[in-house]
N, C-alpha and C positions, 0 to 999 in steps of 0.2 A: 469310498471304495473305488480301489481303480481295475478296471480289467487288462490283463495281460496275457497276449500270447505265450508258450513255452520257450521261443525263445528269448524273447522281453524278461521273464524270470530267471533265465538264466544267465543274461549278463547283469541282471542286479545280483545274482549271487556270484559270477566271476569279478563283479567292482571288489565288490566284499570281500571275495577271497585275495584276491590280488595284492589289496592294500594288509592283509595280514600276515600275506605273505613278504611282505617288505617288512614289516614288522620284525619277521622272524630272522630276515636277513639282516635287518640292521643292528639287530643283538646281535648275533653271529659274527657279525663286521669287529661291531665292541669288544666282543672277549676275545678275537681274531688280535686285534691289535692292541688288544689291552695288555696288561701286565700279565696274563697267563699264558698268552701267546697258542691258545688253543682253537683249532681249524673244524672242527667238527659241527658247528650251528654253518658256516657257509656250506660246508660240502652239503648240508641234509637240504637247508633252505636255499641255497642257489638254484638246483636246479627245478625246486617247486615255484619257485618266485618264475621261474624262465618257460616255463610250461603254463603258469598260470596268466605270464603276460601275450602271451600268444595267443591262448583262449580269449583272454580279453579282447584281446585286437580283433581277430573274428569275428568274435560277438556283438564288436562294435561295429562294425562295416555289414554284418544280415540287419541287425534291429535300426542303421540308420538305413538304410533298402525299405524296409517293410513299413517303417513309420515314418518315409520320406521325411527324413533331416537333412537340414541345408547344407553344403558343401563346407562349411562354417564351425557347422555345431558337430560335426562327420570329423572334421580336422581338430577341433579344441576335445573330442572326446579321446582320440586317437594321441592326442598329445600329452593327456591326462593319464597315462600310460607311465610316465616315464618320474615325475616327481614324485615320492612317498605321498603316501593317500590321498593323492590326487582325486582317484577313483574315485572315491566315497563323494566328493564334494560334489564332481561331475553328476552322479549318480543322483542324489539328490535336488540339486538344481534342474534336472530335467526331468523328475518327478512331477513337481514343482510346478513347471512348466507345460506338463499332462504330454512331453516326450514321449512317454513310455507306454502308450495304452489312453484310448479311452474310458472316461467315467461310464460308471451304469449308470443308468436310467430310474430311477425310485420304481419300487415295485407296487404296479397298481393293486389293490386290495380286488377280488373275484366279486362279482354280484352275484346274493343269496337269493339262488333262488324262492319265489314265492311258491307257496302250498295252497 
Protein backbone atom coordinates (compact mmCIF):
# COMPACT_ATOMS: atom_id res chain seq x y z
CA UNK A 1 0.00 0.00 0.00
CA UNK A 2 1.32 3.19 -0.88
CA UNK A 3 0.60 6.55 0.91
CA UNK A 4 -0.28 9.55 -0.97
CA UNK A 5 -0.71 13.12 -0.57
CA UNK A 6 -3.94 14.76 -2.14
CA UNK A 7 -2.18 16.07 -4.57
CA UNK A 8 -0.20 12.71 -5.56
CA UNK A 9 -4.01 11.29 -6.03
CA UNK A 10 -4.83 13.79 -8.06
CA UNK A 11 -2.63 13.56 -10.74
CA UNK A 12 -3.05 9.89 -10.84
CA UNK A 13 -6.54 10.69 -11.49
CA UNK A 14 -5.68 13.54 -14.01
CA UNK A 15 -3.11 10.69 -15.97
CA UNK A 16 -6.45 8.75 -16.03
CA UNK A 17 -8.42 11.23 -16.99
CA UNK A 18 -6.46 12.76 -19.63
CA UNK A 19 -5.70 9.59 -21.40
CA UNK A 20 -9.63 9.03 -21.70
CA UNK A 21 -9.96 12.01 -22.75
CA UNK A 22 -7.83 11.42 -25.90
CA UNK A 23 -9.71 8.58 -26.06
CA UNK A 24 -12.72 10.50 -26.65
CA UNK A 25 -11.09 12.62 -28.94
CA UNK A 26 -9.73 10.21 -31.04
CA UNK A 27 -13.26 8.84 -31.88
CA UNK A 28 -14.36 12.05 -32.43
CA UNK A 29 -11.38 12.64 -34.96
CA UNK A 30 -12.69 9.18 -36.68
CA UNK A 31 -16.31 9.94 -37.16
CA UNK A 32 -15.01 13.72 -37.76
CA UNK A 33 -13.24 12.45 -40.84
CA UNK A 34 -14.90 9.35 -41.55
CA UNK A 35 -17.60 8.86 -43.98
CA UNK A 36 -20.33 10.65 -41.73
CA UNK A 37 -18.41 13.67 -41.73
CA UNK A 38 -19.87 14.53 -38.18
CA UNK A 39 -18.14 17.25 -35.73
CA UNK A 40 -19.81 16.87 -32.71
CA UNK A 41 -17.34 14.13 -30.57
CA UNK A 42 -14.35 16.91 -31.34
CA UNK A 43 -16.51 19.95 -30.35
CA UNK A 44 -17.52 17.97 -26.74
CA UNK A 45 -14.05 16.12 -26.38
CA UNK A 46 -11.60 18.97 -27.66
CA UNK A 47 -12.05 21.16 -25.18
CA UNK A 48 -12.17 18.46 -22.14
CA UNK A 49 -9.14 16.75 -23.60
CA UNK A 50 -7.52 20.65 -23.58
CA UNK A 51 -8.51 21.48 -19.95
CA UNK A 52 -7.61 18.10 -18.84
CA UNK A 53 -4.06 18.54 -20.44
CA UNK A 54 -3.47 21.61 -18.49
CA UNK A 55 -4.50 20.04 -15.32
CA UNK A 56 -2.28 17.46 -15.98
CA UNK A 57 0.59 19.71 -16.59
CA UNK A 58 0.15 21.37 -13.29
CA UNK A 59 -0.25 18.54 -11.59
CA UNK A 60 2.87 17.47 -12.97
CA UNK A 61 5.19 20.26 -12.06
CA UNK A 62 3.39 20.55 -7.75
CA UNK A 63 3.81 16.55 -7.32
CA UNK A 64 7.52 16.72 -9.14
CA UNK A 65 8.22 19.92 -6.26
CA UNK A 66 6.77 17.87 -3.51
CA UNK A 67 8.41 14.40 -4.33
CA UNK A 68 11.56 16.11 -5.65
CA UNK A 69 11.76 14.40 -9.30
CA UNK A 70 14.77 14.91 -11.15
CA UNK A 71 14.80 17.54 -13.78
CA UNK A 72 14.60 14.25 -16.11
CA UNK A 73 11.75 12.46 -14.78
CA UNK A 74 9.77 16.50 -14.44
CA UNK A 75 10.59 16.58 -18.42
CA UNK A 76 9.71 12.95 -19.68
CA UNK A 77 6.44 13.25 -17.44
CA UNK A 78 5.57 16.62 -19.01
CA UNK A 79 6.26 15.14 -22.27
CA UNK A 80 4.09 12.28 -21.66
CA UNK A 81 1.40 14.80 -22.06
CA UNK A 82 1.34 14.96 -25.51
CA UNK A 83 1.26 11.26 -27.10
CA UNK A 84 -2.30 9.18 -26.59
CA UNK A 85 -2.04 7.46 -23.29
CA UNK A 86 1.13 8.32 -22.63
CA UNK A 87 -0.09 9.23 -19.23
CA UNK A 88 -1.18 6.11 -18.00
CA UNK A 89 2.32 4.50 -18.74
CA UNK A 90 4.14 7.42 -17.26
CA UNK A 91 1.78 7.05 -14.25
CA UNK A 92 2.48 3.63 -13.66
CA UNK A 93 6.11 3.47 -13.99
CA UNK A 94 6.65 5.88 -11.37
CA UNK A 95 4.37 4.08 -9.09
CA UNK A 96 6.56 1.45 -9.66
CA UNK A 97 9.34 3.40 -8.89
CA UNK A 98 7.55 4.54 -5.31
CA UNK A 99 7.52 8.43 -7.38
CA UNK A 100 4.34 8.90 -6.06
CA UNK A 101 4.44 8.59 -2.20
CA UNK A 102 5.98 6.67 0.17
CA UNK A 103 5.07 2.98 1.40
CA UNK A 104 3.63 2.60 5.00
CA UNK A 105 5.26 1.12 7.40
CA UNK A 106 3.40 -2.63 8.60
CA UNK A 107 1.44 -1.81 11.39
CA UNK A 108 2.80 -2.98 14.60
CA UNK A 109 0.27 -5.09 16.55
CA UNK A 110 -0.50 -3.05 20.35
CA UNK A 111 0.75 -4.98 23.61
CA UNK A 112 -1.99 -6.63 25.66
CA UNK A 113 -1.80 -5.46 28.48
CA UNK A 114 -1.44 -7.85 31.53
CA UNK A 115 -4.07 -8.10 34.33
Amino acid sequence: MVRRDRVTGLFVGAAVAEACSWLGLLVGMAVKYGPTDNEVGVKIFGPIHGGLFVVYLLLVLLVARRQRWSLLATGVALACAVPPFATLVYERWARRRGMLGAADAPARPEPVPAR
